[in-house]
Each structure stands twice: as structure tokens, then as C-alpha cells.
C-alpha positions as CSV (number, residue, x, y, z in Angstrom):
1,X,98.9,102.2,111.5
2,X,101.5,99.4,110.7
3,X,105.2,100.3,111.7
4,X,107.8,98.3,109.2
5,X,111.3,98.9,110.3
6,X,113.6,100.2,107.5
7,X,117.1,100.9,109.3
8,X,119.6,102.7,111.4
9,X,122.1,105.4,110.3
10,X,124.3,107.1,113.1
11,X,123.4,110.7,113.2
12,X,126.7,112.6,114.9
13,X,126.6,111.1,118.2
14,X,122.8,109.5,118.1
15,X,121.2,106.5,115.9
16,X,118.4,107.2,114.1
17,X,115.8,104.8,113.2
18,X,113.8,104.8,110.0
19,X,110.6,102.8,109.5
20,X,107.7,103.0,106.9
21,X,104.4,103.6,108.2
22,X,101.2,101.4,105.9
23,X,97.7,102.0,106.6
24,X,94.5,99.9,104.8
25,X,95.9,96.5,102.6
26,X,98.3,96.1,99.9
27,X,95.7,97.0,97.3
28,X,94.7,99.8,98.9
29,X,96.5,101.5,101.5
30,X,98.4,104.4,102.0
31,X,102.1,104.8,103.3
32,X,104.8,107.5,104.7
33,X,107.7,107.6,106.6
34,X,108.8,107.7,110.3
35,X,112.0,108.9,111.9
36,X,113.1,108.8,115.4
37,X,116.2,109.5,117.0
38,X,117.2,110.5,121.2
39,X,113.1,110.1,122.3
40,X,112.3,112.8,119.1
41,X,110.2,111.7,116.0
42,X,108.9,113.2,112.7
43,X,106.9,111.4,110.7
44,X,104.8,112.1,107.2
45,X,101.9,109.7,106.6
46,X,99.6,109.4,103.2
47,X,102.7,110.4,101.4
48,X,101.7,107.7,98.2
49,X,99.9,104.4,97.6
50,X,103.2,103.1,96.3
51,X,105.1,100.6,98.7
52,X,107.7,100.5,96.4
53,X,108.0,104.3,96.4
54,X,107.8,104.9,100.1
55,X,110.0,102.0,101.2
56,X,112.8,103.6,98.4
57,X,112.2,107.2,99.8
58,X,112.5,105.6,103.3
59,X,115.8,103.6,102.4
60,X,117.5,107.2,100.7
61,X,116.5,108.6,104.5
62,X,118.7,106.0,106.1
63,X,121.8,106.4,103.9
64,X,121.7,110.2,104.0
65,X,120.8,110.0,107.8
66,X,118.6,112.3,108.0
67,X,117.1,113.6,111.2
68,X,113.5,114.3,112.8
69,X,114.5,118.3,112.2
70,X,115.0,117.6,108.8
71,X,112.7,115.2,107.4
72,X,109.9,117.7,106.2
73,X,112.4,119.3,104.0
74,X,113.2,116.4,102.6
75,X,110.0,114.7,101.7
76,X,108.8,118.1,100.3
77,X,111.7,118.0,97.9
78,X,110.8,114.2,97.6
79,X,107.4,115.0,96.5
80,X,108.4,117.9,94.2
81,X,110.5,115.2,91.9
């Protein structure tokens, strides 16, 4: 599984990084998300075939720096709109 890095959001006193996770090609692979922060990680993979869709979900995780703990609850909410 690839590993594109997305960004970095300080988290209280941590940084958290946020990447996008691709597996298969371009035309058709699959793609999630992947957060880690202080030697934790979360991540939710096969979340859409959409890039696009992922990478926008993965850049909303970054600017509302949201943590390992709390980013089931948020793609489930994602995946509900």
C-alpha cells in the first residue's frame, strides 16, 4: 500500500501526521486515510475509489486535527454524507 503524505496539524502538545493510503493504479485502485501522532496510528483503508475524495477527506483531517482516537468517528460521519 502506497503512503502519500497529506500534512501536519499540532494536536495539544503533539503533531499529527496525515497521509492517504492508495492501493492498485489510478484507474483502479482503492484509497483511505492514515493518521499518526506520539508512536499511535489509525488508519481506514478501501474507504472509495475516488482520489479526489479521499485526498479532500484527508485534507479536512488535517485542518480539524483530528487524532488516531478519533478518526473512526469521523470517517463514519464522512461516509454517512
Amino acid at each position: 500500500m502506497r503512503r502519500l503524505f497529506v500534512g501536519e496539524a499540532r494536536c495539544r502538545a503533539s503533531q499529527a501526521r496525515y497521509y492517504l493510503l492508495g492501493e492498485g493504479t489510478e484507474e483502479s485502485g482503492s484509497y483511505g486515510v492514515l493518521v499518526e501522532m506520539d508512536g499511535e496510528e489509525a488508519s481506514a483503508a478501501d474507504l472509495s475509489p475516488s482520489r479526489q475524495r479521499v485526498l479532500e477527506l484527508a485534507e479536512a483531517l488535517v485542518r480539524g486535527a483530528v487524532t488516531p482516537v478519533a478518526l473512526r468517528d469521523v470517517v463514519d460521519d464522512w461516509l454517512l454524507e
